[in-house]
N, CA, C and O atoms as a GROMACS GRO file, in nm:
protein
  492
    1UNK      N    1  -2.813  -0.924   2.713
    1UNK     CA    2  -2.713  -0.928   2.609
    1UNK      C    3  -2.578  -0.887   2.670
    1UNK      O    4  -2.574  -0.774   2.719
    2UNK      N    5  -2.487  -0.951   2.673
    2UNK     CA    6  -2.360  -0.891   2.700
    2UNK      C    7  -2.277  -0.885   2.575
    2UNK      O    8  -2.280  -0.944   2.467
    3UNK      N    9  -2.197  -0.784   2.634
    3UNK     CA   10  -2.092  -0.748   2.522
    3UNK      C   11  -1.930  -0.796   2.545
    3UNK      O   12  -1.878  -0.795   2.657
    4UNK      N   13  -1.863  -0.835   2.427
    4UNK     CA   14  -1.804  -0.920   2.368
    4UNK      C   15  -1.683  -0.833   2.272
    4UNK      O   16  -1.685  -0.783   2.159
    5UNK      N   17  -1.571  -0.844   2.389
    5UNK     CA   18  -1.470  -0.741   2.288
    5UNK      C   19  -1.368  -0.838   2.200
    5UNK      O   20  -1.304  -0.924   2.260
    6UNK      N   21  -1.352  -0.820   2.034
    6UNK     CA   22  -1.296  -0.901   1.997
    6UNK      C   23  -1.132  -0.853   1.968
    6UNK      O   24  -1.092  -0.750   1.914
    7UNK      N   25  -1.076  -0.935   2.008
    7UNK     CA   26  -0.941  -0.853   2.003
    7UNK      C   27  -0.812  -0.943   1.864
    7UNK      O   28  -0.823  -1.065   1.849
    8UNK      N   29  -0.726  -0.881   1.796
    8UNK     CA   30  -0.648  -0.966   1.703
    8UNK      C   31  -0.535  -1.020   1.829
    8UNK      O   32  -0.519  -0.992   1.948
    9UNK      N   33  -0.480  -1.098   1.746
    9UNK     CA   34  -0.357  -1.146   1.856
    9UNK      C   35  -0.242  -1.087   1.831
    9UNK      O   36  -0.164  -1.053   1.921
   10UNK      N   37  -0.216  -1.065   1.680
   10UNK     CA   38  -0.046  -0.976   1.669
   10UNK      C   39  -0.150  -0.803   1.689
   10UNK      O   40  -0.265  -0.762   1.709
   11UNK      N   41   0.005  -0.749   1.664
   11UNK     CA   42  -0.075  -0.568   1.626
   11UNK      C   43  -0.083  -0.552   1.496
   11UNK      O   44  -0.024  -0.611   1.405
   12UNK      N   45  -0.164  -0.464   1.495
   12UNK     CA   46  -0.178  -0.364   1.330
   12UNK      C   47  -0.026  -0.363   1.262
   12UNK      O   48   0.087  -0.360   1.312
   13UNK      N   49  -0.075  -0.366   1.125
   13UNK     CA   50   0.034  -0.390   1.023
   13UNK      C   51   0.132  -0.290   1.036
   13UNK      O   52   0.249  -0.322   1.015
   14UNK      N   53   0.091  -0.110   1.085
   14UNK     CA   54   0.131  -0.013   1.119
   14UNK      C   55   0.295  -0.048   1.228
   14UNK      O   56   0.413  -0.016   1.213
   15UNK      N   57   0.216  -0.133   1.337
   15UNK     CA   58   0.253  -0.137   1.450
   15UNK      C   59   0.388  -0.241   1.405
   15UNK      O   60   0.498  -0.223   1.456
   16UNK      N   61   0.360  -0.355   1.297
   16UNK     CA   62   0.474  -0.492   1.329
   16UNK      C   63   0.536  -0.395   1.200
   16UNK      O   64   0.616  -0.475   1.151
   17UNK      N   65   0.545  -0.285   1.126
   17UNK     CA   66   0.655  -0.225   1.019
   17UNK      C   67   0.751  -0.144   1.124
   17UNK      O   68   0.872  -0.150   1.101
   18UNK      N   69   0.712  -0.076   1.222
   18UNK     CA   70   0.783  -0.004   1.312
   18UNK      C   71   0.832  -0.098   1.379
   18UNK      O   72   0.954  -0.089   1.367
   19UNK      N   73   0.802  -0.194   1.450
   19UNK     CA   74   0.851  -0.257   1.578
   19UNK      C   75   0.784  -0.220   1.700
   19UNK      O   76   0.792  -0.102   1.734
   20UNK      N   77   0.721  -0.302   1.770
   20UNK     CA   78   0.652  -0.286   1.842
   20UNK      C   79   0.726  -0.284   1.975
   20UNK      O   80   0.775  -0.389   2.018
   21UNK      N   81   0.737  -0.168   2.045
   21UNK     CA   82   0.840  -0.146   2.172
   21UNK      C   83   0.822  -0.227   2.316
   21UNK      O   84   0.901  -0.276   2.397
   22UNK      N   85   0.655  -0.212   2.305
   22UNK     CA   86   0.588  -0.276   2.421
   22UNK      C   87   0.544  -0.437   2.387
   22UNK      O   88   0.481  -0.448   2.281
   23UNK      N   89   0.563  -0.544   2.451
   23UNK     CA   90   0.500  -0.664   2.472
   23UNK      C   91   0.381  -0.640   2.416
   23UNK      O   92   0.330  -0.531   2.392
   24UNK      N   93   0.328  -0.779   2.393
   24UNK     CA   94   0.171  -0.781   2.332
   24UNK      C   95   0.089  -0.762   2.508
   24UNK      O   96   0.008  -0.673   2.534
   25UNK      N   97   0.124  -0.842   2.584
   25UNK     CA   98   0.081  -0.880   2.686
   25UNK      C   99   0.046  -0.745   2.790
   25UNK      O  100  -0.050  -0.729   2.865
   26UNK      N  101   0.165  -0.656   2.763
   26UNK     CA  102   0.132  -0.577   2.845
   26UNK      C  103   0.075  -0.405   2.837
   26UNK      O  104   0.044  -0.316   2.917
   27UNK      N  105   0.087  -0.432   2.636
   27UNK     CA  106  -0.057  -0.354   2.593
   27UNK      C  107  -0.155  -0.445   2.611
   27UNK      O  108  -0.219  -0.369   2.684
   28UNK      N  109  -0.212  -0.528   2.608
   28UNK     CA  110  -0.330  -0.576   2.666
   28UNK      C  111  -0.382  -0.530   2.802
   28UNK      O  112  -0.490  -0.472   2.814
   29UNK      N  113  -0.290  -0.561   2.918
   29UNK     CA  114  -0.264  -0.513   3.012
   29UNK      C  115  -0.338  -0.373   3.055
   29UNK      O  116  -0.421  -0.350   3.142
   30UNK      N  117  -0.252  -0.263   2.925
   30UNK     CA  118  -0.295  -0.131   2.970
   30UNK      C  119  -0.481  -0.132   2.921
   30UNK      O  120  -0.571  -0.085   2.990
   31UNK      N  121  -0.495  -0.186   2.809
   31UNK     CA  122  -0.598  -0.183   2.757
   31UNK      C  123  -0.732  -0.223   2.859
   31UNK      O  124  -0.844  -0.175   2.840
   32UNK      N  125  -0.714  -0.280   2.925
   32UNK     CA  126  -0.773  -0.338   3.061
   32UNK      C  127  -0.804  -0.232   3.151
   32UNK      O  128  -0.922  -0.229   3.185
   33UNK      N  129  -0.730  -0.142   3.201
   33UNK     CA  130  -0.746  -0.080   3.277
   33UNK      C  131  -0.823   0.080   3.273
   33UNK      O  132  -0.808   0.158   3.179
   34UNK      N  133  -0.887   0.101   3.367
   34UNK     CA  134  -0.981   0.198   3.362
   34UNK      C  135  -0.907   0.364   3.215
   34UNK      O  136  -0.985   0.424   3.140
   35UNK      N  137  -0.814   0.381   3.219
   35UNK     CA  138  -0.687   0.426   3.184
   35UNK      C  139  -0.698   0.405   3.043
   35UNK      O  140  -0.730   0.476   2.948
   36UNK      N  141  -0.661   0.280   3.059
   36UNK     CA  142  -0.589   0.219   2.896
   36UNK      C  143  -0.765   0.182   2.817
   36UNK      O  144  -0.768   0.160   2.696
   37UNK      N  145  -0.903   0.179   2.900
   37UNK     CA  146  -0.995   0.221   2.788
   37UNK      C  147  -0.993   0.365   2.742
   37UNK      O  148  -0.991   0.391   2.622
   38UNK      N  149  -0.994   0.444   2.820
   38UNK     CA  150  -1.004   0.564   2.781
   38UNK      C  151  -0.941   0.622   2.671
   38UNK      O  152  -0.983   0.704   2.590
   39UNK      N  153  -0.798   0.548   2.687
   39UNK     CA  154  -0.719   0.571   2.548
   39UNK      C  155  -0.753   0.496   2.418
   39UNK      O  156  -0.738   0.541   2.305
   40UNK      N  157  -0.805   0.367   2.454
   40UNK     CA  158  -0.870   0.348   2.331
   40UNK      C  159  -0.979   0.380   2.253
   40UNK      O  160  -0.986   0.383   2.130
   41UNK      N  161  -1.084   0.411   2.355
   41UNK     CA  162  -1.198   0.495   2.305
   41UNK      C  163  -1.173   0.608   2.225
   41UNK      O  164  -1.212   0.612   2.108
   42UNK      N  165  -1.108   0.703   2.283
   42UNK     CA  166  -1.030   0.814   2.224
   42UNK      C  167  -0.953   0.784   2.063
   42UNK      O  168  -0.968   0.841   1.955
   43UNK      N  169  -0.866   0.668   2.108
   43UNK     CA  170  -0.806   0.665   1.952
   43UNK      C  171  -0.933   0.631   1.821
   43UNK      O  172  -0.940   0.687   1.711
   44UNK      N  173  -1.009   0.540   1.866
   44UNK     CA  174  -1.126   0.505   1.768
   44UNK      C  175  -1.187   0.666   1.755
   44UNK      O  176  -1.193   0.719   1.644
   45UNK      N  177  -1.229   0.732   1.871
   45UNK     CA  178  -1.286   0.822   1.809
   45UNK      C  179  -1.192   0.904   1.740
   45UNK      O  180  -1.251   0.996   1.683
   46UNK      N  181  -1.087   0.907   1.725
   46UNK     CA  182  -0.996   0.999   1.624
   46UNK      C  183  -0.964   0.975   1.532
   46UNK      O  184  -0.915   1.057   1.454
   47UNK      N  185  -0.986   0.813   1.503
   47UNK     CA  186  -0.956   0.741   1.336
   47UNK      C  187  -1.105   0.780   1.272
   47UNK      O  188  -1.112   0.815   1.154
   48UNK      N  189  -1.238   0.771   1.366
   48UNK     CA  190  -1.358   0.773   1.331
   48UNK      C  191  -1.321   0.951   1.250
   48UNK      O  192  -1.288   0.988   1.137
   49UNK      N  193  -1.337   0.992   1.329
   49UNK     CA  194  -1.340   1.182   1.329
   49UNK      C  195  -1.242   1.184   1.161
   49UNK      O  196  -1.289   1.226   1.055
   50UNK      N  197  -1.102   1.126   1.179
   50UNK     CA  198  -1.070   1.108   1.045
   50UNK      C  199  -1.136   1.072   0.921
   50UNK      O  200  -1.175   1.140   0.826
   51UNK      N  201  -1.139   0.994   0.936
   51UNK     CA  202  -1.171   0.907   0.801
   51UNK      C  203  -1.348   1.020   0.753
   51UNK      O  204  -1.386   1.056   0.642
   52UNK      N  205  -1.409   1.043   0.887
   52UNK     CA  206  -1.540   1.129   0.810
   52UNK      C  207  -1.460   1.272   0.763
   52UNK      O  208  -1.530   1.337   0.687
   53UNK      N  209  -1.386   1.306   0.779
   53UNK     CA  210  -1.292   1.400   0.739
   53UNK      C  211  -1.288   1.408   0.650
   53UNK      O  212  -1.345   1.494   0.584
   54UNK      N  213  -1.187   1.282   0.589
   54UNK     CA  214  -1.130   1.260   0.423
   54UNK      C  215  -1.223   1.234   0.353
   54UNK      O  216  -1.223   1.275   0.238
   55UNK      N  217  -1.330   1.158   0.402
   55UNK     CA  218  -1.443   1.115   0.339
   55UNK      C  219  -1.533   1.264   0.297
   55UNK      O  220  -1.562   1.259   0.178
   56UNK      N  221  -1.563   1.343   0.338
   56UNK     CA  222  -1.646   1.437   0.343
   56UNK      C  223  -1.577   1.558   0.232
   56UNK      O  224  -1.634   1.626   0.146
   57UNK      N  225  -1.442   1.553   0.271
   57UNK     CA  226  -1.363   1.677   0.196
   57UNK      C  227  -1.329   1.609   0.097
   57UNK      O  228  -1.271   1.685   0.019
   58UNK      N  229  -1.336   1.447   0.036
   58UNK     CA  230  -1.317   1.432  -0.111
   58UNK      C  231  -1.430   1.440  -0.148
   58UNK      O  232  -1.441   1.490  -0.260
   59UNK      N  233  -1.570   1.396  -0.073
   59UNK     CA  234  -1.693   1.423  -0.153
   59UNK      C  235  -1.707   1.569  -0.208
   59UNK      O  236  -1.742   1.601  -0.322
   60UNK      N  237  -1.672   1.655  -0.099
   60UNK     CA  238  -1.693   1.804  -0.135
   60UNK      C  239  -1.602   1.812  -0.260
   60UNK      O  240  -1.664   1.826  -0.365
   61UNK      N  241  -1.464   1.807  -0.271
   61UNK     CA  242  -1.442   1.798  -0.385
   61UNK      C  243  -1.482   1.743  -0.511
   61UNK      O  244  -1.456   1.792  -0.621
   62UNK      N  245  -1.537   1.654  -0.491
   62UNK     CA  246  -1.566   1.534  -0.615
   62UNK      C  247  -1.684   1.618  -0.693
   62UNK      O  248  -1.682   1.656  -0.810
   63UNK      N  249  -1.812   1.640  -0.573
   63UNK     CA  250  -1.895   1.763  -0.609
   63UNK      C  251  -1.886   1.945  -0.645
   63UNK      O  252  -1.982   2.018  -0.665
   64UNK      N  253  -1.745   1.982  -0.643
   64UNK     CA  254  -1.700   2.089  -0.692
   64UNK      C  255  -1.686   2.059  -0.837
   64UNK      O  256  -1.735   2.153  -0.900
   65UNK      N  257  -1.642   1.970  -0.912
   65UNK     CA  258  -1.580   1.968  -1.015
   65UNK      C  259  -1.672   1.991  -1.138
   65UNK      O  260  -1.630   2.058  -1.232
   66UNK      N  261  -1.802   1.935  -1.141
   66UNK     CA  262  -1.910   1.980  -1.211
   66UNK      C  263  -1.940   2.116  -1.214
   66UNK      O  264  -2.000   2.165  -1.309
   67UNK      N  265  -1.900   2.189  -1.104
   67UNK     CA  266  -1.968   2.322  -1.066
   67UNK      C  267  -1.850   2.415  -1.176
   67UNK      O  268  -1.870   2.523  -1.233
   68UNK      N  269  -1.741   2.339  -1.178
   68UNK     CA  270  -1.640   2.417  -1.249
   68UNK      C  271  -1.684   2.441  -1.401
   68UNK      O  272  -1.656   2.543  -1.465
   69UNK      N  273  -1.738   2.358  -1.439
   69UNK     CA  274  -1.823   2.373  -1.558
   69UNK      C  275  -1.926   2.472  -1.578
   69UNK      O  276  -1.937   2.548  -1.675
   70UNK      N  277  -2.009   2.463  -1.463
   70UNK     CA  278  -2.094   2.544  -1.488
   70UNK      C  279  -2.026   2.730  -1.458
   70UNK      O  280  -2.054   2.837  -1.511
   71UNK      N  281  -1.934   2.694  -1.352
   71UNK     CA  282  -1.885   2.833  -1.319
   71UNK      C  283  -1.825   2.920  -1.449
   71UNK      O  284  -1.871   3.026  -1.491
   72UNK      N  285  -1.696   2.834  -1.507
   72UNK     CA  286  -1.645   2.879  -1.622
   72UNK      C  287  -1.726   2.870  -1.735
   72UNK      O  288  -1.768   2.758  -1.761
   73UNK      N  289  -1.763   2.978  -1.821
   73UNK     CA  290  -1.825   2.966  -1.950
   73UNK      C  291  -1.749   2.930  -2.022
   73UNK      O  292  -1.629   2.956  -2.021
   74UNK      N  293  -1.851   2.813  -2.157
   74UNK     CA  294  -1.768   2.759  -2.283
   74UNK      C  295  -1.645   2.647  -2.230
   74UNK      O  296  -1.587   2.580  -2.315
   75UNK      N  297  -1.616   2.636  -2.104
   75UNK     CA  298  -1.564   2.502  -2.045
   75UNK      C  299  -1.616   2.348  -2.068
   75UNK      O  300  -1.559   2.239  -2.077
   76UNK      N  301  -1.763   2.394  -2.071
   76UNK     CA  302  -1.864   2.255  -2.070
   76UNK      C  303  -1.856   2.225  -2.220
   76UNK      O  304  -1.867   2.104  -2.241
   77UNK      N  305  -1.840   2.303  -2.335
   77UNK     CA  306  -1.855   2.286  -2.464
   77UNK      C  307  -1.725   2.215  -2.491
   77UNK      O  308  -1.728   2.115  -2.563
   78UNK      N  309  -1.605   2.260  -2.438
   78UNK     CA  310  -1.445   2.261  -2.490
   78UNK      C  311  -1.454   2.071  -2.548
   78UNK      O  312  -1.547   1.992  -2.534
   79UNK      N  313  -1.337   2.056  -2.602
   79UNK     CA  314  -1.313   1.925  -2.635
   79UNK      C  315  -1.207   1.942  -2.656
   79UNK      O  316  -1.164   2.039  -2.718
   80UNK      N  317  -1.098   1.793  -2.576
   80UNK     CA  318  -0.972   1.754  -2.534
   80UNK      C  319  -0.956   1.609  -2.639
   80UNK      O  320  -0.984   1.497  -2.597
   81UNK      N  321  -0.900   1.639  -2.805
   81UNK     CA  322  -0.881   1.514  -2.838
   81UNK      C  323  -1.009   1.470  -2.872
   81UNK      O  324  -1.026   1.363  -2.812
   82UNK      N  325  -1.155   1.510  -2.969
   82UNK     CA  326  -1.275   1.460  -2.964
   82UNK      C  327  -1.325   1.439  -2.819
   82UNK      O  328  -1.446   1.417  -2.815
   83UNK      N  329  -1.261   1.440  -2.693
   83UNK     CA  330  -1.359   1.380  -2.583
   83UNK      C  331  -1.396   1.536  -2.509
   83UNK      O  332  -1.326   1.637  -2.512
   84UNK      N  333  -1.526   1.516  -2.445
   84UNK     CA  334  -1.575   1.662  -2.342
   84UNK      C  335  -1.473   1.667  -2.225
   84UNK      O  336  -1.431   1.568  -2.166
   85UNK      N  337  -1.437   1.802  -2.198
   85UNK     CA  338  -1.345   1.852  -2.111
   85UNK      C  339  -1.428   1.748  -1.969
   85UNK      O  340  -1.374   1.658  -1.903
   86UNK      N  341  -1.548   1.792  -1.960
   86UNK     CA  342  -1.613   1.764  -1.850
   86UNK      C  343  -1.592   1.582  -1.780
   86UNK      O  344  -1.592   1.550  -1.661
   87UNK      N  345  -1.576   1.485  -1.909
   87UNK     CA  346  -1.552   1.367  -1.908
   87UNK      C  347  -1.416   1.375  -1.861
   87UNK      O  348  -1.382   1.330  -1.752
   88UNK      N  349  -1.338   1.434  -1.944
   88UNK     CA  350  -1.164   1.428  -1.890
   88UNK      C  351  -1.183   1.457  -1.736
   88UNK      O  352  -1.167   1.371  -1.650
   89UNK      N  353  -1.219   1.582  -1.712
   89UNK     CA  354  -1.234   1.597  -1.544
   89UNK      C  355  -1.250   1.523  -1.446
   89UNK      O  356  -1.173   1.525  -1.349
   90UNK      N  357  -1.345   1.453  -1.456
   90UNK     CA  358  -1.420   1.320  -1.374
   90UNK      C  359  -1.355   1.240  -1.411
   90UNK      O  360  -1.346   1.150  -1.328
   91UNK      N  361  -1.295   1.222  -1.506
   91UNK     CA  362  -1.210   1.080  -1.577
   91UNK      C  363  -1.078   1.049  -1.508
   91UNK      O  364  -1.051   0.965  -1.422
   92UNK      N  365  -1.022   1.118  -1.554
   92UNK     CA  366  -0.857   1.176  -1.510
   92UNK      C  367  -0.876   1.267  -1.429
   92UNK      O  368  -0.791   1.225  -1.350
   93UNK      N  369  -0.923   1.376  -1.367
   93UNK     CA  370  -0.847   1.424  -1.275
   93UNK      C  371  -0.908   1.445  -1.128
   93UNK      O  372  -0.887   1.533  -1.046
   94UNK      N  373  -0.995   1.326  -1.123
   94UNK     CA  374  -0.996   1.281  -0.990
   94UNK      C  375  -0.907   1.163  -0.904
   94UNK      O  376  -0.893   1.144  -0.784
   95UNK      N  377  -0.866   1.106  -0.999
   95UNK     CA  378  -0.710   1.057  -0.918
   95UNK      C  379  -0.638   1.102  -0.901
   95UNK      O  380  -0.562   1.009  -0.926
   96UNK      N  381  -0.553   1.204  -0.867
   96UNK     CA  382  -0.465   1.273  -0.790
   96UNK      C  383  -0.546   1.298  -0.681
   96UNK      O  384  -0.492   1.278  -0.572
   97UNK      N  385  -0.714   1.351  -0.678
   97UNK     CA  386  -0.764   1.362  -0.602
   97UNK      C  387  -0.783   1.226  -0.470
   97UNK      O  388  -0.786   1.249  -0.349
   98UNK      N  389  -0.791   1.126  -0.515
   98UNK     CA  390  -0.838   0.966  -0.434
   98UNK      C  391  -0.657   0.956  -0.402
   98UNK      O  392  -0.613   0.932  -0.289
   99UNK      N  393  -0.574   0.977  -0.513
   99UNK     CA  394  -0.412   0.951  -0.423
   99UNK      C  395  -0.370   1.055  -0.264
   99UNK      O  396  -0.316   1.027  -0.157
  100UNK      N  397  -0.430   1.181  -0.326
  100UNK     CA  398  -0.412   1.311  -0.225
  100UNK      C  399  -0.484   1.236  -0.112
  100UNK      O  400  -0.437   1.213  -0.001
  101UNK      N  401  -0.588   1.205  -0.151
  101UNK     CA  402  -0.717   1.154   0.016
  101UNK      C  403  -0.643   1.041   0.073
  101UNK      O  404  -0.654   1.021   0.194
  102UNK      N  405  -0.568   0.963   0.001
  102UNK     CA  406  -0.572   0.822   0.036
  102UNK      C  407  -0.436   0.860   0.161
  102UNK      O  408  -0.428   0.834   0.281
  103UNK      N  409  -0.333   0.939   0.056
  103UNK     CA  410  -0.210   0.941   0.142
  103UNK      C  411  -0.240   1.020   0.272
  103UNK      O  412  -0.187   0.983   0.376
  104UNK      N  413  -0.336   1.144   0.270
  104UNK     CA  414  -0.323   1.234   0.430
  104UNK      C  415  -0.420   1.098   0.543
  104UNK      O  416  -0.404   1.084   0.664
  105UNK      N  417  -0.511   1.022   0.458
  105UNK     CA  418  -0.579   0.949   0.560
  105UNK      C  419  -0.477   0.852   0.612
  105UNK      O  420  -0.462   0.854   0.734
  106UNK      N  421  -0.393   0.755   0.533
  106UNK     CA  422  -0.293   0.707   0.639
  106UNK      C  423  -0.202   0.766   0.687
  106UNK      O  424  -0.179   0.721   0.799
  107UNK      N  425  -0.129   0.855   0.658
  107UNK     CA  426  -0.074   0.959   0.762
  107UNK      C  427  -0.095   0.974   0.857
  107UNK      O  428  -0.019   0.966   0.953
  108UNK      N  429  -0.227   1.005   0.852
  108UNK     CA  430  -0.313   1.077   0.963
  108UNK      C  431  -0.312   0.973   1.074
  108UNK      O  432  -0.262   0.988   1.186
  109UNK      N  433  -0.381   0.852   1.022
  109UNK     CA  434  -0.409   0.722   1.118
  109UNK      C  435  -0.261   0.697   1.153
  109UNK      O  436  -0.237   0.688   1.274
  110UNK      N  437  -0.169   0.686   1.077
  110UNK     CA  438  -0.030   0.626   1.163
  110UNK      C  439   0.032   0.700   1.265
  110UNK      O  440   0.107   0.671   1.358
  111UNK      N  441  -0.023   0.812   1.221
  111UNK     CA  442   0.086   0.939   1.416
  111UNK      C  443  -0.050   0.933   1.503
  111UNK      O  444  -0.029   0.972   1.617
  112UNK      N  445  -0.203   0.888   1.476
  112UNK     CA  446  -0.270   0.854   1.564
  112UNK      C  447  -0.269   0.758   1.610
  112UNK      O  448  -0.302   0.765   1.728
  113UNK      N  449  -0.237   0.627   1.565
  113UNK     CA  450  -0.185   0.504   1.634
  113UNK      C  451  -0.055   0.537   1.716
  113UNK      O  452  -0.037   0.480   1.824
  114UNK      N  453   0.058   0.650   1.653
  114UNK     CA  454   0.178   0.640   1.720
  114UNK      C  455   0.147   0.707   1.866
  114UNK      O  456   0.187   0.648   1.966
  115UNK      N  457   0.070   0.841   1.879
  115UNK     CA  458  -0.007   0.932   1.952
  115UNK      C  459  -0.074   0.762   2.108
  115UNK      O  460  -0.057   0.765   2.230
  116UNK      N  461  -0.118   0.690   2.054
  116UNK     CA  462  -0.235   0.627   2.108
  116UNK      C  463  -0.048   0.518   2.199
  116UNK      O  464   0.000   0.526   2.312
  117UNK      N  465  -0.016   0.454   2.105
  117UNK     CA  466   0.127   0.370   2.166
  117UNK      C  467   0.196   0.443   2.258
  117UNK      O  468   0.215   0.385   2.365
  118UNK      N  469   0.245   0.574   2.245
  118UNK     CA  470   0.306   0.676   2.356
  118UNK      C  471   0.223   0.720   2.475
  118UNK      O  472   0.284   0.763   2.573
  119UNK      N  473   0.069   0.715   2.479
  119UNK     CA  474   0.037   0.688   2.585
  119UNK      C  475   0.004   0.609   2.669
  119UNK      O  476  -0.012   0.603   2.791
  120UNK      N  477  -0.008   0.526   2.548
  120UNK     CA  478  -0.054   0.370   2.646
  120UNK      C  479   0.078   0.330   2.717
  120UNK      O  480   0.069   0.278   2.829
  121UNK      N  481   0.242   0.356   2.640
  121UNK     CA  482   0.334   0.308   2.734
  121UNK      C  483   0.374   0.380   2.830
  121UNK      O  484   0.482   0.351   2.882
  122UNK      N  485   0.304   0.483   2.873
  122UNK     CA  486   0.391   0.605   2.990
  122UNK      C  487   0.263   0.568   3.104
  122UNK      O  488   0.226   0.658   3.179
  123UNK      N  489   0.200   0.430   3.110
  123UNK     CA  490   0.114   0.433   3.208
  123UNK      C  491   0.185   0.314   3.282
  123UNK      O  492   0.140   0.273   3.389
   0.00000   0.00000   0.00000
């Protein structure tokens, strides 16, 4: 079996909003070289390492929020407007939570792509 690297032809959407400083050709180039894998391996493993990050610390949150019920007494009984507090919770106020996750995860990935471009061009 051999392996088969598939590559896009422009860059990441990240990459063509900034302007891309370096040629396509000659990030390819670095990417080739003993060097320029290493940096890519590295960046995957740091988007990887991310994303189980955000992923893990919104689950943990998502699974706190029930507990808040049980923690606070007479919380689980309350009613907001005929509806259970506990419904509002899960309802509404886990989106701020999925906006909070959504925005630090691309953050995160765009100064790791920028991180990954600054070394690939100082080679």
């Amino acid at each position: 079996m051999t392996r088969v690297r598939v590559t896009a032809p422009h860059a990441s959407p990240l990459t063509q909003a900034r302007g891309a400083s370096k040629p396509l050709e000659s990030r390819e180039a670095a990417q080739e070289s003993d060097v320029g894998q290493v940096f890519v391996r590295s960046l995957i493993r740091s988007q990887l390492r991310l994303a189980l990050v955000v992923a893990g610390g919104f689950l943990l949150i998502l699974a706190a929020f029930p507990l808040i019920l049980v923690v606070v007494p007479g919380l689980a009984d309350a009613r907001i407007g005929g509806i259970p507090f506990g419904w509002l919770l899960l309802g509404a106020g886990i989106y701020p939570v999925i906006g909070l996750s959504a925005w630090l995860y691309v953050r995160t990935a765009a100064r790791n792509e920028a991180r990954y471009r600054d070394l690939a061009g100082e080679q």
